[in-house]
N, C-alpha and C positions, 0 to 999 in steps of 0.2 A: 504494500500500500504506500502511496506517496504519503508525504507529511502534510499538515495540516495548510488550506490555502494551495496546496500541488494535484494538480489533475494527473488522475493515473489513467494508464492505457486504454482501462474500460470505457471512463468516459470523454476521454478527449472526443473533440469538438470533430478532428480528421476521422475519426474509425466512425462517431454518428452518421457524418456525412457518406463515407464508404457503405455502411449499411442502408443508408436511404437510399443511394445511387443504387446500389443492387436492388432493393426492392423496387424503384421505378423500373427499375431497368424488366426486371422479373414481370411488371404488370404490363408494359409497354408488348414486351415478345408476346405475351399472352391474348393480346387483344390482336396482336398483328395474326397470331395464327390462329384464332377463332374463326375465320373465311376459310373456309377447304379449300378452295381455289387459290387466295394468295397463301397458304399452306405450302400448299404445291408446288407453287412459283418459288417462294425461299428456301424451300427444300432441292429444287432442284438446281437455284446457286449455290447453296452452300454445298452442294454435289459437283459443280463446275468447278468452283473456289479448290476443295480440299484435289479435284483430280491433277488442278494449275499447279496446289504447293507439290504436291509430290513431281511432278516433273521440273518441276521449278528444282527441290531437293536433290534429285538426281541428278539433272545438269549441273549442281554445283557440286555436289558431289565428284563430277567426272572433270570439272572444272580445275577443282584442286587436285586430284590426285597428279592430272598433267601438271602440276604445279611444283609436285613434292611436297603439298600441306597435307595435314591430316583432317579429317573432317568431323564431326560432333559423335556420330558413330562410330569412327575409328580411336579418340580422346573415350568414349565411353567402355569400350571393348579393353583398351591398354587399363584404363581402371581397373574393372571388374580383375583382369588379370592380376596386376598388382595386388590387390587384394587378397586372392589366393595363395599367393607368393608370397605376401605376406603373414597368413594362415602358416602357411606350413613352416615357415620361416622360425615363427614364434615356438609351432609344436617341437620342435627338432629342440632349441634353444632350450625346451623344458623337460625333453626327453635327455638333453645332455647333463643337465643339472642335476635329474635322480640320480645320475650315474656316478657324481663323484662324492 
C-alpha cells in the first residue's frame, strides 16, 4: 500500500482510465458485431489482415536470414535451448557435489 496522500497502482487515475478504454472499447466491438452482415465483413478483414501479417512475417523472415540476422523465432528457439543447457548444466553441477 502507498503511504498516506500516495495513490497506489489500484487506483491511479492511468489503470481507471485503461479499464474504461477497454470496457468502451468491449461495448463499441459488441454493437459493431450485432449486424450479421457487418459481422461478416470484419471477420472477413481481420481474415485478410492476419493472412497479410503472416506473409508479411515470412518475407521478413526470408528477409533477414539473407541478411545473417536472426529472426524473433530463431532468438526464441536459441532461448528455449539455452534453457535446457542450462537445466542440465545445473543437474550435472549437483550430481558432482554429492560426489565429493
Amino acid at each position: 500500500e502507498g503511504q498516506e496522500g500516495q495513490l497506489t497502482v489500484a487506483d491511479s487515475p492511468l489503470k481507471r482510465l485503461g479499464e474504461r478504454a477497454r470496457e468502451l472499447g468491449s461495448r463499441a466491438v459488441g454493437e459493431l458485431l450485432k449486424d450479421e452482415q457487418r459481422a461478416e465483413v470484419v471477420g472477413a478483414a481481420v481474415r485478410t489482415l492476419q493472412a497479410a501479417r503472416s506473409q508479411l512475417d515470412a518475407q521478413q523472415g526470408r528477409v533477414l536470414a539473407a541478411m545473417g540476422l536472426a529472426t524473433q523465432a530463431d532468438l526464441e528457439r536459441v532461448s528455449r535451448r539455452i534453457g535446457r543447457l542450462r537445466k542440465r548444466l545445473l543437474a550435472l553441477r549437483d550430481r558432482l557435489g554429492e560426489r565429493t
